[in-house]
Each structure stands twice: as structure tokens, then as C-alpha cells.
OpenMM code with the backbone's topology and positions (N, CA, C; nanometers):
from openmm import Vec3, app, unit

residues = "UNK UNK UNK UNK UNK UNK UNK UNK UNK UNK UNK UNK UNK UNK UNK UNK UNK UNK UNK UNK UNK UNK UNK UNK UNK UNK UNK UNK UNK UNK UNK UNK UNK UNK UNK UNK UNK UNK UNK UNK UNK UNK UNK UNK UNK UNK UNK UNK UNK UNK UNK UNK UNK UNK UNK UNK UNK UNK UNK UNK UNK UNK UNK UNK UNK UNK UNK UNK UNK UNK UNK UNK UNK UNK UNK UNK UNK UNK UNK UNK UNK UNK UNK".split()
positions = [
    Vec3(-3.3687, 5.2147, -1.2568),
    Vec3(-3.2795, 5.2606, -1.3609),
    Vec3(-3.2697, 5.4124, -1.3626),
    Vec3(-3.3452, 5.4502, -1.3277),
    Vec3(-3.3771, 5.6513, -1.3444),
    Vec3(-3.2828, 5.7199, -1.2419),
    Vec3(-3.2100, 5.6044, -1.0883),
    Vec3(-3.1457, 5.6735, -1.0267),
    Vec3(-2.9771, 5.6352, -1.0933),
    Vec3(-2.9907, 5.5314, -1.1464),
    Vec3(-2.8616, 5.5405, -1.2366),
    Vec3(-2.8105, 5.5878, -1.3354),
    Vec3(-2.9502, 5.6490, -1.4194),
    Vec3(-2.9247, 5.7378, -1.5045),
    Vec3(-2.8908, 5.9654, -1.4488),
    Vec3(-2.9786, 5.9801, -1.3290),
    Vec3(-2.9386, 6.0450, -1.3165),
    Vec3(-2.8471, 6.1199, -1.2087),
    Vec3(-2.7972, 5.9823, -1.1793),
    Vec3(-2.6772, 6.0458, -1.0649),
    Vec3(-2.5628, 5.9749, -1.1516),
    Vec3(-2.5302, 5.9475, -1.3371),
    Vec3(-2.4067, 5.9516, -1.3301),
    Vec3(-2.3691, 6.0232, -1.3947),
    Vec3(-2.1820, 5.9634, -1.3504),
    Vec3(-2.0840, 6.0604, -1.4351),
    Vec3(-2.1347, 6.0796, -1.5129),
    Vec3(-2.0271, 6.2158, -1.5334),
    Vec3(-2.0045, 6.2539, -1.6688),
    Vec3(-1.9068, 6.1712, -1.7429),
    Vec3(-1.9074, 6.1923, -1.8757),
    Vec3(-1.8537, 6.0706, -1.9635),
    Vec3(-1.7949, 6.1056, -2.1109),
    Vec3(-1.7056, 6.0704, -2.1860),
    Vec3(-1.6918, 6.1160, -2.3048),
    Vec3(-1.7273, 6.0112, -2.4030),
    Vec3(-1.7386, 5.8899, -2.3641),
    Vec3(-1.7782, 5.7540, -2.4516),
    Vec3(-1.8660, 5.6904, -2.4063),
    Vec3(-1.9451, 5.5866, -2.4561),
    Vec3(-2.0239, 5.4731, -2.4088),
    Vec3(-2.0018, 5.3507, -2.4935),
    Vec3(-1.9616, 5.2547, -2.4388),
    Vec3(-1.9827, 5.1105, -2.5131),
    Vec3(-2.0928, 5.0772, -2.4273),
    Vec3(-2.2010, 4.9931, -2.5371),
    Vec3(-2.2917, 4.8835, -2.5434),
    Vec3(-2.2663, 4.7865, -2.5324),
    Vec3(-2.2002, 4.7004, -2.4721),
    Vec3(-2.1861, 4.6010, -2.4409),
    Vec3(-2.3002, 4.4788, -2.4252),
    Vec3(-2.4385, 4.5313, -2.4997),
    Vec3(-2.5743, 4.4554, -2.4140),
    Vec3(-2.5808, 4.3276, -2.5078),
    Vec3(-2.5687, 4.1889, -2.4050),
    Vec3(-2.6225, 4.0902, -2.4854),
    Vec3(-2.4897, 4.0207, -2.5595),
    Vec3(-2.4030, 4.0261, -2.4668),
    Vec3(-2.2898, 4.0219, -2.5335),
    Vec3(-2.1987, 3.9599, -2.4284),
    Vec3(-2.1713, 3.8013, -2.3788),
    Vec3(-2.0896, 3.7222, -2.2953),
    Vec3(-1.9481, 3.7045, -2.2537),
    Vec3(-1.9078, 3.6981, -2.1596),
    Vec3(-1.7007, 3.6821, -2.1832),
    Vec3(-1.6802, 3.6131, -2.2791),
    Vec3(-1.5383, 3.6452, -2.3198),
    Vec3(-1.4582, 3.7564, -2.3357),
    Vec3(-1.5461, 3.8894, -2.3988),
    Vec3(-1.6009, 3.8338, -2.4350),
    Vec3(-1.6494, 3.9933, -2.5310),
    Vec3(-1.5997, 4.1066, -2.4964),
    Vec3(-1.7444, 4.1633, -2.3602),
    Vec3(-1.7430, 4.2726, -2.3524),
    Vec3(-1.5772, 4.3818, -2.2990),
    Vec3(-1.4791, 4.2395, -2.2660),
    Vec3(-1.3488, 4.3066, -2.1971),
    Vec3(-1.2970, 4.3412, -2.3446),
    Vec3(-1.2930, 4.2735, -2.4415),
    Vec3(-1.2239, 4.2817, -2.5688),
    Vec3(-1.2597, 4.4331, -2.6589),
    Vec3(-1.4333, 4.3966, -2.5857),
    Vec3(-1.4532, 4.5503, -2.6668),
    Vec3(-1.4171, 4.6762, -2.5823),
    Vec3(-1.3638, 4.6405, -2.5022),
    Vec3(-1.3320, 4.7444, -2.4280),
    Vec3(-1.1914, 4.7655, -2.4315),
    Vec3(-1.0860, 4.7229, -2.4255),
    Vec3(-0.9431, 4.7065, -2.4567),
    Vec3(-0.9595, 4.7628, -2.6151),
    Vec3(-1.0585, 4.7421, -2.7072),
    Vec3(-1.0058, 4.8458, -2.8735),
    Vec3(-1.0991, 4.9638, -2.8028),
    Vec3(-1.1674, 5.0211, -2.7428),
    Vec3(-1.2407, 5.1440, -2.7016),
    Vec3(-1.0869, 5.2106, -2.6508),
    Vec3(-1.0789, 5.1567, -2.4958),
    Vec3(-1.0034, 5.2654, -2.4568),
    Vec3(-0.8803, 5.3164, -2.5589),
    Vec3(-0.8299, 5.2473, -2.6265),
    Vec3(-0.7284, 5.2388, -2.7804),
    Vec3(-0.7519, 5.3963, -2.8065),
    Vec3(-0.8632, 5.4237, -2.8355),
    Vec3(-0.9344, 5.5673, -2.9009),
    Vec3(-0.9466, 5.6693, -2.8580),
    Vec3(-0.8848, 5.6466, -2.6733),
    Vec3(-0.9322, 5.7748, -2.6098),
    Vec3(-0.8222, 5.8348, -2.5440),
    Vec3(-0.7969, 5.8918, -2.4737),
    Vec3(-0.7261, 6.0110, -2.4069),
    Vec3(-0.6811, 5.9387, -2.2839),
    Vec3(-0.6143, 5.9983, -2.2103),
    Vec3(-0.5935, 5.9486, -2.1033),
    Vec3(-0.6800, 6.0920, -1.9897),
    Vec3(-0.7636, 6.0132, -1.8530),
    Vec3(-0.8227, 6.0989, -1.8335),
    Vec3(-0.9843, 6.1047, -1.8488),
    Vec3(-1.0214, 6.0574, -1.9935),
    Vec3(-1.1442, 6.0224, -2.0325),
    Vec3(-1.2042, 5.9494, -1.9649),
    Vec3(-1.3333, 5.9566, -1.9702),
    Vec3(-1.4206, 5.8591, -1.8732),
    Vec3(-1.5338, 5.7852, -1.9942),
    Vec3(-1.5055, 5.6448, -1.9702),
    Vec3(-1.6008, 5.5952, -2.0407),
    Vec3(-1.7027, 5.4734, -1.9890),
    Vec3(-1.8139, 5.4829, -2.0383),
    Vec3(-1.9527, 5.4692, -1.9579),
    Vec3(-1.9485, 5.2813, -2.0405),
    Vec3(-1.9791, 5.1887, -1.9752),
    Vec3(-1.9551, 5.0624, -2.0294),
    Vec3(-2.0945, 5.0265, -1.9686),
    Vec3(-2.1992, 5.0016, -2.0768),
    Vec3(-2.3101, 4.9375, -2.0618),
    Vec3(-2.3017, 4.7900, -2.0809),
    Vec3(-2.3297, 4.6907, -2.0218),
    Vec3(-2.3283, 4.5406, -2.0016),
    Vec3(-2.4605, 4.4668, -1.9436),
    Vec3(-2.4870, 4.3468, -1.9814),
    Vec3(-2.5763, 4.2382, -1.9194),
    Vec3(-2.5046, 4.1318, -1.8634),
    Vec3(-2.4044, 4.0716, -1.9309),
    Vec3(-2.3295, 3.9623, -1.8645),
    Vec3(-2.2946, 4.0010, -1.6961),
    Vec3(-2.2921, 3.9198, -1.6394),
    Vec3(-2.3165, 3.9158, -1.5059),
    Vec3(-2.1783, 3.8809, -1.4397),
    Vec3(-2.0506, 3.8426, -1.5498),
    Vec3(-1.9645, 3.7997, -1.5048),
    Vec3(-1.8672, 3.9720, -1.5404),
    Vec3(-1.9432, 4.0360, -1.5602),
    Vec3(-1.8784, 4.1679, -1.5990),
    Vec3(-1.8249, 4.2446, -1.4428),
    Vec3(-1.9128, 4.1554, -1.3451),
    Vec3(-1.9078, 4.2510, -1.2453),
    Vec3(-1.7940, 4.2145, -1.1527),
    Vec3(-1.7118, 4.1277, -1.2314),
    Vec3(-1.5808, 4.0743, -1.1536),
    Vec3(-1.4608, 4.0900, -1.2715),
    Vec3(-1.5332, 4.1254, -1.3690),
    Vec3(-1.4571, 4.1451, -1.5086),
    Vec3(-1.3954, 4.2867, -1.5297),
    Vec3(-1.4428, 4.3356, -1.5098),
    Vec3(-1.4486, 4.5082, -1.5303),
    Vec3(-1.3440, 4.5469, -1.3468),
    Vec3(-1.3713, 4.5586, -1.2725),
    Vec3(-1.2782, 4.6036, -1.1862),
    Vec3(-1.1258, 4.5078, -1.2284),
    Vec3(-1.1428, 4.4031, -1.2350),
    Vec3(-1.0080, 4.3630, -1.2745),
    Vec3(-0.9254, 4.3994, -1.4021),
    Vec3(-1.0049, 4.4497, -1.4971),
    Vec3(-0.9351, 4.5041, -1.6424),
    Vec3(-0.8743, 4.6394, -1.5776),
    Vec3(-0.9588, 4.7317, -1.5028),
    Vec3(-0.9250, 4.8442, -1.4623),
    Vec3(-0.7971, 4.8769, -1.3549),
    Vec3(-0.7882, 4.7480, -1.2474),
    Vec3(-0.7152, 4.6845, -1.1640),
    Vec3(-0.5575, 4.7126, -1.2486),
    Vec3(-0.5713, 4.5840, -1.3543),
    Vec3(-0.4737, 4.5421, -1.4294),
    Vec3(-0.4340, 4.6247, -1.5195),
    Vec3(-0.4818, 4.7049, -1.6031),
    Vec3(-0.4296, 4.8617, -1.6621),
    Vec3(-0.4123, 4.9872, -1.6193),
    Vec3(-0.4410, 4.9896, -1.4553),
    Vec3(-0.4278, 5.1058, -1.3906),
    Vec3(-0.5496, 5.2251, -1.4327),
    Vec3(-0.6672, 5.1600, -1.4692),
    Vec3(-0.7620, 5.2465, -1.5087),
    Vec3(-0.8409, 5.3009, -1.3778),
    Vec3(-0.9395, 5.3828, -1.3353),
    Vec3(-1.0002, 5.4206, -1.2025),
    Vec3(-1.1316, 5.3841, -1.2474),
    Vec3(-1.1867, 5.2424, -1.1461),
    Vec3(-1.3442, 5.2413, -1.1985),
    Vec3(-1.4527, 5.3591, -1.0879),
    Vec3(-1.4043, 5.4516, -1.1526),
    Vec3(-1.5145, 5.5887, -1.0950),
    Vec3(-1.6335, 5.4882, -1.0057),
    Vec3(-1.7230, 5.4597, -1.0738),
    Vec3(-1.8998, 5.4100, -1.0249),
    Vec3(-1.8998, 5.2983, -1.1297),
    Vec3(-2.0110, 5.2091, -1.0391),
    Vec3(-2.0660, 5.1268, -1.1108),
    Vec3(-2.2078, 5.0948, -1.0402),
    Vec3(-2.3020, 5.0323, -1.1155),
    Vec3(-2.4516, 5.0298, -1.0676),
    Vec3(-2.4962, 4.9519, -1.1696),
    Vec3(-2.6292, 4.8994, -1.1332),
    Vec3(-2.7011, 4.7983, -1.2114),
    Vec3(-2.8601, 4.7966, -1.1508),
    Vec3(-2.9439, 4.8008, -1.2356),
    Vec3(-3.0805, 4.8046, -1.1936),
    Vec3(-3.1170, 4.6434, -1.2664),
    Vec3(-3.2348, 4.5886, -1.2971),
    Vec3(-3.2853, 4.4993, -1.2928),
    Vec3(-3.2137, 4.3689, -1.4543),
    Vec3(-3.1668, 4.4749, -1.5096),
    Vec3(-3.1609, 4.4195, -1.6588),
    Vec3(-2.9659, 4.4517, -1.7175),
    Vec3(-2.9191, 4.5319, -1.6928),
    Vec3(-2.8308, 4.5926, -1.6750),
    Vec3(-2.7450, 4.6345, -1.6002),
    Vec3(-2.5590, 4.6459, -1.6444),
    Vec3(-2.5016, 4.6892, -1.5174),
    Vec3(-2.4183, 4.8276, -1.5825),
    Vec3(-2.3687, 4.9245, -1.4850),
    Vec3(-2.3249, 5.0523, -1.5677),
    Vec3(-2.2364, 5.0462, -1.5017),
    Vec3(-2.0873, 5.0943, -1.5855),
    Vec3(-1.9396, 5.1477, -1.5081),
    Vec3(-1.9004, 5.2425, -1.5816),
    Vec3(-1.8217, 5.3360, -1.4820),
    Vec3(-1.7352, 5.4446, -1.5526),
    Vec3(-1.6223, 5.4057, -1.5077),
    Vec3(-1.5472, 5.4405, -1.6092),
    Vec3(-1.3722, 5.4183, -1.6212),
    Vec3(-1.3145, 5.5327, -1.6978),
    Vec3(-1.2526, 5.5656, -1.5737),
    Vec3(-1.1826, 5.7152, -1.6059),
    Vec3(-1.0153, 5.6293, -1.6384),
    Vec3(-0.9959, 5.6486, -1.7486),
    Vec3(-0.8443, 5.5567, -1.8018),
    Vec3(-0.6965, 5.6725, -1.7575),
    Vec3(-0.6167, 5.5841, -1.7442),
    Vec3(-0.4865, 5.5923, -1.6592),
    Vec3(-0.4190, 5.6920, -1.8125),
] * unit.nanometer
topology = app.Topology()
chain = topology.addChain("A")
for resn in residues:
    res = topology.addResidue(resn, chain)
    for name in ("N", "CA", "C"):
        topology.addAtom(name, app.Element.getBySymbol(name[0]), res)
């Protein structure tokens, strides 16, 4: 986890997403980006495992850029720099 914490982006938001199954974490993410800028990069913390086919396709499908993503034992991390 320590190399995912310190090799990432930079970021202006974070959702928690932890502990939290589809749909969820896409839903909470569709009212997040709502709030931000275009440009912004926001850091999406997750456990669901189906996130990791979930998340490039939201980004895919709104024209968002998934910067990085990584996951150590418990957790997975993405940045999404929004369109």
C-alpha cells in the first residue's frame, strides 16, 4: 500500500467508496463528479472487485481519463481526471 500511496497523483477529491458493492460505488461517483470542474482529478477509493471493470467503463462512457489505478491487498485506487 505505501507504494500506492506514494507514487500517486495529485488529486482535488477523494470518494470512499470502501465496503460498498455495484451499483454503488459508480452512483457515488456520477453525484461526485456533478461537483467538480472539468480537469479535476479525483482519487476513488473502492473494495468491490467488480470496480475494476466498472470504473474504466464509466470513464470510457463519459469521456473521463482514468490517469492510474492500483490496488494492494484490501483495496483498489483510481484517478479520474474528468472530461
Amino acid at each position: 500500500m505505501s507504494d500506492v500511496i506514494n507514487d500517486a497523483p495529485h488529486h482535488d477529491a477523494v470518494l470512499d467508496t470502501s465496503g460498498l458493492y455495484c451499483p454503488e460505488p459508480i452512483m457515488l461517483m456520477h453525484n461526485k463528479v456533478r461537483d467538480m470542474a472539468s480537469g479535476d482529478i479525483l482519487k476513488v477509493i473502492a473494495t468491490d472487485p467488480a470496480t475494476t471493470r466498472d470504473v474504466p467503463k464509466f470513464c470510457q462512457f463519459l469521456g473521463h481519463e482514468l490517469v492510474s489505478q492500483a490496488s494492494d491487498t484490501e483495496q483498489y485506487y483510481y484517478f479520474i481526471r474528468l472530461a
